[in-house]
NUVOKOL-984003 format. One record per residue (C-alpha): residue number from 1; residue in one letter; x, y, z. Coordinates in Angstrom, 1 decimal. Example, Ala and Ser with C-alpha at 12.3 -4.5 7.8 and 13.67 -1.06 7.14 Angstrom:
BEGIN
<1; "a"; <12.3; -4.5; 7.8>>
<2; "s"; <13.7; -1.1; 7.1>>
***
This chain:
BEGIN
<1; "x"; <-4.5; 6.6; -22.0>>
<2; "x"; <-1.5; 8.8; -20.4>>
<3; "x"; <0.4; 5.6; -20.7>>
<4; "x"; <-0.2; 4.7; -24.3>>
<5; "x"; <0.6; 8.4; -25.2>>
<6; "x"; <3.9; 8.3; -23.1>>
<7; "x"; <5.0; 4.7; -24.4>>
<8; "x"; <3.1; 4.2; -28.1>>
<9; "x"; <5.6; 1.3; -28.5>>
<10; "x"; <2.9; -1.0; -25.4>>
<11; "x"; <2.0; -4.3; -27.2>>
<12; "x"; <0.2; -6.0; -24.7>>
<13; "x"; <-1.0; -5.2; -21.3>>
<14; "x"; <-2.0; -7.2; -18.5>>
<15; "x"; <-4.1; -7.3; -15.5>>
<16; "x"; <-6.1; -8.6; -12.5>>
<17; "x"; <-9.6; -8.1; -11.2>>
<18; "x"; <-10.0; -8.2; -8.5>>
<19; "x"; <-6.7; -8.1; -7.4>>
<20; "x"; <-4.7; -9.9; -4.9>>
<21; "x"; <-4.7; -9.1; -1.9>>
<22; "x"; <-6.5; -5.3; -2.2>>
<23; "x"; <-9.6; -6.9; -4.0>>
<24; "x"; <-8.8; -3.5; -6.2>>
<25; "x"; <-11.6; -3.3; -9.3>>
<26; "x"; <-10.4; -2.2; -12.8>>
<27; "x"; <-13.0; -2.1; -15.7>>
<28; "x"; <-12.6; -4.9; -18.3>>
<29; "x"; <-14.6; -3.4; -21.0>>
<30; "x"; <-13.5; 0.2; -20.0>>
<31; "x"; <-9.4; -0.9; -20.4>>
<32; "x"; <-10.4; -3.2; -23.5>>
<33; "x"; <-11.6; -0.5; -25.4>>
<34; "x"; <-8.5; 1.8; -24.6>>
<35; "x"; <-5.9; -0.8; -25.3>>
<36; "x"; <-8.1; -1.7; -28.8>>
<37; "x"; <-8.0; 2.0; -29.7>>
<38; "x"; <-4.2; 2.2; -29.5>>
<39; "x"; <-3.5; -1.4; -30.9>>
<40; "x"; <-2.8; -3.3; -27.8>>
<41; "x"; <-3.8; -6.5; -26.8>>
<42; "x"; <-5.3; -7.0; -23.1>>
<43; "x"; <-4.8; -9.7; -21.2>>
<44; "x"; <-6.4; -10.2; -17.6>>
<45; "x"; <-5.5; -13.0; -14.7>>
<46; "x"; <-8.8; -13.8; -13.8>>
<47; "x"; <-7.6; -16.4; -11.7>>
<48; "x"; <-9.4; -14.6; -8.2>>
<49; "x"; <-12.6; -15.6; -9.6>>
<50; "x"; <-12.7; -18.2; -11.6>>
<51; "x"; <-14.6; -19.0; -15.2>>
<52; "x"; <-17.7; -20.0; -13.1>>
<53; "x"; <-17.6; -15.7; -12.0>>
<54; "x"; <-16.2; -13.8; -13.9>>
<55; "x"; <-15.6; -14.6; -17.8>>
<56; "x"; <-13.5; -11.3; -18.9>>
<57; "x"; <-13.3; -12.7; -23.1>>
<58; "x"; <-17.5; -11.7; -22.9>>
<59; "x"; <-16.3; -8.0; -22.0>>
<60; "x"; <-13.2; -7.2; -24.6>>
<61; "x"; <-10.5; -9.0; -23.0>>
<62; "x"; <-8.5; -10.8; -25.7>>
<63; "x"; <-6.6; -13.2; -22.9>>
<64; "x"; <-7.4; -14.8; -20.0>>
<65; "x"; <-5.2; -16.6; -17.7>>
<66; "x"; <-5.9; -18.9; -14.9>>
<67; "x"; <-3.7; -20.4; -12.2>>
<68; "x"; <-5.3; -23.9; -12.4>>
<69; "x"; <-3.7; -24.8; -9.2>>
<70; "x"; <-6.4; -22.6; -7.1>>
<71; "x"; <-10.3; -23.4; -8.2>>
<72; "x"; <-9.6; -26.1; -11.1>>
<73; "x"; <-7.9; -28.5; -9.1>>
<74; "x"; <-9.5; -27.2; -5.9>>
<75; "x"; <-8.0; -29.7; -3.6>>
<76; "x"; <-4.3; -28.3; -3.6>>
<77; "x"; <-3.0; -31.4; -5.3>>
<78; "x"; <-1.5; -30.3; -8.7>>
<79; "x"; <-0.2; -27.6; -10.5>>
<80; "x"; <-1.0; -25.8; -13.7>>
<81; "x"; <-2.1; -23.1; -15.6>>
<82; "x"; <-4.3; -22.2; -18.9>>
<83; "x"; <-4.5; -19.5; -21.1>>
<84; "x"; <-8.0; -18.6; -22.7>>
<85; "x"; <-7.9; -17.0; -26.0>>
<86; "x"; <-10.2; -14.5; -28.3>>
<87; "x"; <-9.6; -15.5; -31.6>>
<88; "x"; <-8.2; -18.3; -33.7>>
<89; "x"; <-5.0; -16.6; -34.7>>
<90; "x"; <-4.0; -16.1; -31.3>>
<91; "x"; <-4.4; -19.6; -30.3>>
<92; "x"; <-2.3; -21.1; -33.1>>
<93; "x"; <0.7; -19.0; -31.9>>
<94; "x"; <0.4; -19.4; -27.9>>
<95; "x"; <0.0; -23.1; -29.6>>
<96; "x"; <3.1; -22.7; -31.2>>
<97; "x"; <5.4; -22.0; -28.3>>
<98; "x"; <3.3; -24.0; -26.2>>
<99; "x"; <4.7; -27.0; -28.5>>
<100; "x"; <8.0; -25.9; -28.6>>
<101; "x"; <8.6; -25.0; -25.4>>
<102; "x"; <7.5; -28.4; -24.4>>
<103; "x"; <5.2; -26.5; -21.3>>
<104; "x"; <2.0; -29.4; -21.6>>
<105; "x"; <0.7; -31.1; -18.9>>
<106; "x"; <1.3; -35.2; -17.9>>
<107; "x"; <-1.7; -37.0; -18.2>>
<108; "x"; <-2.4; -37.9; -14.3>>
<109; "x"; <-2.3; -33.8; -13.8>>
<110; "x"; <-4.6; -33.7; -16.6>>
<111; "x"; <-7.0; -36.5; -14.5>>
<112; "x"; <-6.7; -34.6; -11.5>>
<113; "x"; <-7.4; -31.0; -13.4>>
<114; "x"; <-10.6; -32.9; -14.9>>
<115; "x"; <-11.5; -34.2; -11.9>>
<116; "x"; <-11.4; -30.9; -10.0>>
<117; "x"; <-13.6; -29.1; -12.9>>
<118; "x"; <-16.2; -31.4; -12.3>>
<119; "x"; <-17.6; -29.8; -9.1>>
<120; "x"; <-15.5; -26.3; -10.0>>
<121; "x"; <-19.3; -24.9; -10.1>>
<122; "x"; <-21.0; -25.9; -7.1>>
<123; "x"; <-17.5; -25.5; -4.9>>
<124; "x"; <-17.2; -22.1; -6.1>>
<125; "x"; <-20.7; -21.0; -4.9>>
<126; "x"; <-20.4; -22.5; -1.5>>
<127; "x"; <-17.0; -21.0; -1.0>>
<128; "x"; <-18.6; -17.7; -1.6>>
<129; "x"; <-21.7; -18.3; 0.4>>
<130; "x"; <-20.1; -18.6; 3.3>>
<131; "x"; <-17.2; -16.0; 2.4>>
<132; "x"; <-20.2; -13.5; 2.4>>
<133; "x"; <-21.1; -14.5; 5.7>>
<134; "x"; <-17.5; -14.3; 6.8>>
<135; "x"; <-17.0; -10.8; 5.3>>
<136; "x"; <-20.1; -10.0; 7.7>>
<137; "x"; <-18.9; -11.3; 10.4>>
<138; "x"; <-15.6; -9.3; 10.2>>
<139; "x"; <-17.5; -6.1; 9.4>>
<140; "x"; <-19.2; -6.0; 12.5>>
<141; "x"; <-15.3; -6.2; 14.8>>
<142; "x"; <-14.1; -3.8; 16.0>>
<143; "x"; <-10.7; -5.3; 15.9>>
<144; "x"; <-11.2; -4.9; 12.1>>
<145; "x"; <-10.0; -1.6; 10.9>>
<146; "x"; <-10.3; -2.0; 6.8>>
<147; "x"; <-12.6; -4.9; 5.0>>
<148; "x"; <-11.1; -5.9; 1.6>>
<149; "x"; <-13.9; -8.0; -0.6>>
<150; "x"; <-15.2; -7.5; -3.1>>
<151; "x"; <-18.4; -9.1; -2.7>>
<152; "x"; <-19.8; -6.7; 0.0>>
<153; "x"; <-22.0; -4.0; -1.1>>
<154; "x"; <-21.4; -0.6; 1.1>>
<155; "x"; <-23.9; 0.1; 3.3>>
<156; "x"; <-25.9; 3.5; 2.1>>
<157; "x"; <-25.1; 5.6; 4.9>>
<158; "x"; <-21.3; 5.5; 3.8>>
<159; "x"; <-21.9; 5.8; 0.1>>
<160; "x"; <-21.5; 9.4; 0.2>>
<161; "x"; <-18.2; 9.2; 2.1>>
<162; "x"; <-16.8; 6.7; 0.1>>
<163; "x"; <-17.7; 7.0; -3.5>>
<164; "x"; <-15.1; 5.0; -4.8>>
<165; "x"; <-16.0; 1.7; -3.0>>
<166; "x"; <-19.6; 2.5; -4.3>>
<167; "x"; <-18.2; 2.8; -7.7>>
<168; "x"; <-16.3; -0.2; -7.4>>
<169; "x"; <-19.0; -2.3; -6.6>>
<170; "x"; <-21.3; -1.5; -9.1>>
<171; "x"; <-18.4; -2.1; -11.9>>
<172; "x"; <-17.4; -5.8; -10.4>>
<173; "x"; <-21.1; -6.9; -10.0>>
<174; "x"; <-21.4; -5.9; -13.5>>
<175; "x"; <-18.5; -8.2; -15.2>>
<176; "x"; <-18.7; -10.4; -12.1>>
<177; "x"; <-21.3; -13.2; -10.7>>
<178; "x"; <-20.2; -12.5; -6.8>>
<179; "x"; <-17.4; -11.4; -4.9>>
<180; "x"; <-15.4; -14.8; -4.6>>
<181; "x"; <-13.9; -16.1; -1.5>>
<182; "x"; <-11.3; -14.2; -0.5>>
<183; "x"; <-10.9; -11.6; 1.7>>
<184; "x"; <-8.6; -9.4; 3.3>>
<185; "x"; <-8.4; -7.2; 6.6>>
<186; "x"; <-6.3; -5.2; 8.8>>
<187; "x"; <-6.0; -4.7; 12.3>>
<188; "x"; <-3.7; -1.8; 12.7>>
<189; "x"; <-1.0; -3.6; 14.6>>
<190; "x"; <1.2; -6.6; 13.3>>
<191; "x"; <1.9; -8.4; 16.3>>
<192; "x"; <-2.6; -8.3; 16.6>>
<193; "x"; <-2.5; -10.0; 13.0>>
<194; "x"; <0.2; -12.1; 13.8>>
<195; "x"; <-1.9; -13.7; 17.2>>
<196; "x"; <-4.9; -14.2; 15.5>>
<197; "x"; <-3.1; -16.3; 12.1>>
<198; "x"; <-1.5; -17.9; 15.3>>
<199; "x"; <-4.5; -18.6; 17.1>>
<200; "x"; <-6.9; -20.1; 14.0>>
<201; "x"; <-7.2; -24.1; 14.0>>
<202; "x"; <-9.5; -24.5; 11.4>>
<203; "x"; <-7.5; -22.2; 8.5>>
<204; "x"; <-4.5; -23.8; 7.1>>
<205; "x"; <-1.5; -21.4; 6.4>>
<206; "x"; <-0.2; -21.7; 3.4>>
<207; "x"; <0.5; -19.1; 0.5>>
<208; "x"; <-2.5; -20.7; -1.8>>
<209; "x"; <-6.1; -19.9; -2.1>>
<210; "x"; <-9.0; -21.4; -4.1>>
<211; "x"; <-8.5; -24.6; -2.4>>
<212; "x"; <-11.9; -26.4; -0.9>>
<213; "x"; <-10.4; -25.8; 2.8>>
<214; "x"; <-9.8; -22.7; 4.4>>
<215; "x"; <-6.4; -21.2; 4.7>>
<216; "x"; <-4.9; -18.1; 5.7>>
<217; "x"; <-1.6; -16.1; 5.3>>
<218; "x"; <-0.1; -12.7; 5.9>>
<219; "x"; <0.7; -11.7; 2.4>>
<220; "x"; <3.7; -9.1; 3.6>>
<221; "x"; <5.3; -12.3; 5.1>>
<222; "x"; <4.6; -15.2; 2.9>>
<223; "x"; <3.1; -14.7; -0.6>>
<224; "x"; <4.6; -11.4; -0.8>>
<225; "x"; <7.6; -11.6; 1.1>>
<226; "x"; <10.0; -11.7; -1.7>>
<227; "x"; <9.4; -7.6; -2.7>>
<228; "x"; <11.4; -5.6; -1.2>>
<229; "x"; <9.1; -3.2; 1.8>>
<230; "x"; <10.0; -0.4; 0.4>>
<231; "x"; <8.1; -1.2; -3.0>>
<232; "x"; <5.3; -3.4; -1.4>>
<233; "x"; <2.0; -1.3; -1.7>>
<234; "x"; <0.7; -3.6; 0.9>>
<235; "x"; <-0.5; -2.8; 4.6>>
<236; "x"; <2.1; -5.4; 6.9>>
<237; "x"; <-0.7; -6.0; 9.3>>
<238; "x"; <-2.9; -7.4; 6.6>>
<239; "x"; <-4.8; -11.1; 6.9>>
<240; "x"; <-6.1; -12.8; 3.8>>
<241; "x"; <-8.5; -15.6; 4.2>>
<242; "x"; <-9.5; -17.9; 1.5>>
<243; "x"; <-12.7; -19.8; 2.3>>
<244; "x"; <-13.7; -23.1; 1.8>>
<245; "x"; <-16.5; -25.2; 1.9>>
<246; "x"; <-16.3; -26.1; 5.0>>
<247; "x"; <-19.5; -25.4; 7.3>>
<248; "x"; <-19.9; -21.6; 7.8>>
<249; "x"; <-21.2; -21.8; 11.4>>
<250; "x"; <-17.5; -23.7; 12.7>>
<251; "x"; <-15.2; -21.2; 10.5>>
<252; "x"; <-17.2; -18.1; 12.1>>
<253; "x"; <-16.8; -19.5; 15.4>>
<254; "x"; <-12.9; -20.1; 14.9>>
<255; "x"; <-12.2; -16.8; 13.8>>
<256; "x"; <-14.4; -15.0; 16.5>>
<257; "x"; <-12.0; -17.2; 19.3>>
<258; "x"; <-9.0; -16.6; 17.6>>
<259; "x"; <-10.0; -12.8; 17.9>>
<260; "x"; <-10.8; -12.8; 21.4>>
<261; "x"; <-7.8; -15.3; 21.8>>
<262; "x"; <-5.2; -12.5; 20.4>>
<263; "x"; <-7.1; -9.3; 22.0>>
<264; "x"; <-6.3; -10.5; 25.5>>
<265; "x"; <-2.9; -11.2; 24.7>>
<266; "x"; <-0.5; -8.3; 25.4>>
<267; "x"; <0.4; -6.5; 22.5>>
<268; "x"; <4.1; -5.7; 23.4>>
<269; "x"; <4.6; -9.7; 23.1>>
<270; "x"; <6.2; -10.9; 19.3>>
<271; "x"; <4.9; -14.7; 19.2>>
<272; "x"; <6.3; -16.4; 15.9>>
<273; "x"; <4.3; -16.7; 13.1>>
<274; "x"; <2.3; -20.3; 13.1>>
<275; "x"; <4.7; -23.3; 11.5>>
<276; "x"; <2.2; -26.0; 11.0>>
<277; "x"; <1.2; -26.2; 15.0>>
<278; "x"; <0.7; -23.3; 17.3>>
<279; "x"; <1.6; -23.5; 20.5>>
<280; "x"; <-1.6; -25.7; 21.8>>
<281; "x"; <-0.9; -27.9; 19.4>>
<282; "x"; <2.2; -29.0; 20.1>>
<283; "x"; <1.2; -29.0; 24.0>>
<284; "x"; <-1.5; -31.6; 22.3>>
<285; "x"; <1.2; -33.9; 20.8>>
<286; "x"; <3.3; -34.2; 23.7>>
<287; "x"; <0.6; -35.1; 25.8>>
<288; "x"; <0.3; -37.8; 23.3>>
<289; "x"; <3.0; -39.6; 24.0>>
<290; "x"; <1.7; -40.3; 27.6>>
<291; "x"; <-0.1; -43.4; 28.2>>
<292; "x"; <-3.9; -43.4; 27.2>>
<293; "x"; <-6.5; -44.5; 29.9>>
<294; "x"; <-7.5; -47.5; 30.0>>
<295; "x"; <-11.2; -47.0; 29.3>>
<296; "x"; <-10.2; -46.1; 25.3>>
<297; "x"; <-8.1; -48.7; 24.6>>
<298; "x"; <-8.3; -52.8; 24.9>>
<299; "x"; <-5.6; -54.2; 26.8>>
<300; "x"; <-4.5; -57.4; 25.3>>
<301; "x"; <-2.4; -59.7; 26.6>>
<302; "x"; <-0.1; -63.1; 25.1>>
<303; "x"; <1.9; -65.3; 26.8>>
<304; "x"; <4.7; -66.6; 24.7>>
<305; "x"; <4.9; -70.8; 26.1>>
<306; "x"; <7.0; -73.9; 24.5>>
<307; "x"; <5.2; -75.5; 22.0>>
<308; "x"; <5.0; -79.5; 22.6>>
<309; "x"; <8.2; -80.3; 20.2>>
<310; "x"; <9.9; -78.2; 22.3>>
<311; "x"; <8.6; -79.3; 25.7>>
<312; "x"; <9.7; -82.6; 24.4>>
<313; "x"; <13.5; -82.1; 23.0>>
<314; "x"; <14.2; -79.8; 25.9>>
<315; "x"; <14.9; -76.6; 24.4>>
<316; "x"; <15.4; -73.2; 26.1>>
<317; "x"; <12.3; -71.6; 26.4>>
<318; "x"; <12.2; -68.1; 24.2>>
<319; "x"; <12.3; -65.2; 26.2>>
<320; "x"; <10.4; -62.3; 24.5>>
<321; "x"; <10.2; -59.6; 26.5>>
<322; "x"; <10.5; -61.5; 30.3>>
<323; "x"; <7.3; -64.1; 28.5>>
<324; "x"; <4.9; -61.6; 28.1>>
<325; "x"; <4.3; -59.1; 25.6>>
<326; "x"; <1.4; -56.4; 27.1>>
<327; "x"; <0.2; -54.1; 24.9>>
<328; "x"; <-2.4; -51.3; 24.7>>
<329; "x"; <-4.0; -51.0; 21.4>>
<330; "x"; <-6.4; -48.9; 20.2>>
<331; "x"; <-9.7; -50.7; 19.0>>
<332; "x"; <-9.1; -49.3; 15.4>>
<333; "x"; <-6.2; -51.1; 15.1>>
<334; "x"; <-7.7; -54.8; 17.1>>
<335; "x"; <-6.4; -56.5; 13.7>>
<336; "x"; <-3.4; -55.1; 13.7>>
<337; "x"; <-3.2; -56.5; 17.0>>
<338; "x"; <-4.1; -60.1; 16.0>>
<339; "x"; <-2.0; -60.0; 12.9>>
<340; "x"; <0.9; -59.3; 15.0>>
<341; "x"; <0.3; -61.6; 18.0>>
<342; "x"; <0.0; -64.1; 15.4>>
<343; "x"; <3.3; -63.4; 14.1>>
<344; "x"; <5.0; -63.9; 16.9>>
<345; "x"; <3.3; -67.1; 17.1>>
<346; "x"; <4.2; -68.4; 14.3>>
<347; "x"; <8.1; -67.0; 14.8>>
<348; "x"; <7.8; -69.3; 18.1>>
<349; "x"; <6.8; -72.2; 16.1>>
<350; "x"; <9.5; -72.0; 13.3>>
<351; "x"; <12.2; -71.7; 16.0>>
<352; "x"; <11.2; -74.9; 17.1>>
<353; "x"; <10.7; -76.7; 14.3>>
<354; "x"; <14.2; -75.7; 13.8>>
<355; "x"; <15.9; -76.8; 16.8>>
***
């Protein structure tokens, strides 16, 4: 109300609940009915939750946006956006620039946004049944200093200490069908949070959330990198995982060794931020490139001999590889093998016909 009285000239006003990463609450209907009273449109990116949570038009918001990329798509295949609209008027002129701004989908993005809506429900409930789990998990570290989700009801022991997390639970559960998938912690040190990001095999880093696997990130240094430090408002130690559908019992257990994996490392070390693979990874692929044992993998062998037209005119025996090609294949890829072998079979043969 400060605002409006400060600037009477606001038009529209826009937020997020929750937000990302804080998981802060704001009050649809509460901000609605402020913004109404002073003729200004609200708008709120509800894209944390998704339709299947958290519908903000049923509770005075007059647009809704959703990045379609996260829980449409839900496989981190495509990209695009919608806007959700109140009333008629306002859809004929966000229709309007839509049209001439030329900002439509293709039609295979379409397909795969389709696609993706089709289990949006029934991914978004077992993301956050195991998120809940996951957010209990956490709790209960010590390594955890602050919890940010907004799913997890304060105990009632701490209520009275911290009203405002009481407060903000009872508002979200009221516009809100569950606290989502994401969550956020800290661990007081940076080079702690770093370790453990470094450390996890099963969460994917990437920037994105609202996918059906589970990834992490540290905002300060990745989604958020790009504002300046001095006007982030966010904690540089901070973790945000998104979880997936995977099975709760394997992404627990990944976390808790990545925890116990980056507590016995010493904290004056700096170890670079995971690029794809960590550091056993890599140690995995070179190892790779040794020879397998033999008890995995058929060993086939083909001798490359004259056919009889060539016996006959005399012709210089082909040498491929000293007459004799060895080869250790795996039994996934026999007919490979076979399809290979054969050509150079059949190469033998056309060389002779020739000569």
């Amino acid at each position: 109300e400060k605002a409006f009285h400060e600037h009477p000239n606001i038009r529209i006003l826009h937020m997020e609940t929750p937000s990302n990463p804080l998981m802060r609450i704001t009050d649809i209907r509460a901000v609605a009915d402020i913004c109404h009273a002073n003729g200004c449109l609200l708008t709120v990116d509800s894209t944390m939750m998704s339709p299947h949570l958290q519908q903000p038009l049923n509770h005075g918001a007059d647009i809704v946006i959703h990045s379609m990329t996260k829980f449409f798509g839900g496989h981190s295949d495509t990209m695009g956006g919608v806007v959700a609209v109140a009333t008629e008027e306002l859809a004929k002129q966000i229709s309007f620039f839509q049209n001439a701004e030329g900002t439509g989908l293709g039609p295979f993005d379409c397909w795969l946004f389709l696609r993706g809506i089709k289990t949006l429900a029934i991914r978004v409930e077992r993301a956050q049944e195991n998120a809940h789990a996951i957010a209990a998990f956490l709790k209960r570290q010590s390594v955890v200093k602050k919890l940010y989700y907004a799913g997890l009801e304060p105990r009632q022991d701490t209520m009275k200490l911290n009203e405002q997390a009481a407060k903000d639970f009872k508002i979200h559960m009221g516009q809100a069908r569950g606290g989502g998938s994401v969550i956020s912690f800290t661990t007081g040190s940076t080079t702690l949070s770093r370790c453990i990001v470094d450390s996890l095999h099963l969460y994917k880093l990437t920037v994105s959330f609202g996918s059906c696997n589970s990834l992490v990130e540290m905002p300060a240094y990745l989604s958020h990198a790009s504002i300046p430090a001095e006007e982030r408002t966010l904690p540089e130690d901070l973790i945000r995982l998104s979880i997936g559908i995977e099975d709760v019992n394997d992404l627990i257990d990944d976390l808790q060794k990545a925890l116990l994996i980056a507590t016995g490392k010493k904290l004056n070390e700096e170890p670079p931020l995971r690029k794809g693979l960590n550091l056993e990874a890599k140690k995995l692929m070179k190892n790779m490139t040794k020879p397998e044992a033999p008890s995995v993998h058929s060993h086939i062998k083909f001798k490359a001999t004259p056919s009889r037209s060539m016996k006959k005119k005399k012709v210089k025996k082909l040498d491929v590889t000293e007459d004799l090609i060895s080869l250790n294949i795996d039994k996934n890829h026999f007919k490979l093998a076979i399809a290979f072998i054969t050509g150079v079979a059949c190469s033998v043969a056309i060389l002779s016909m020739k000569k």
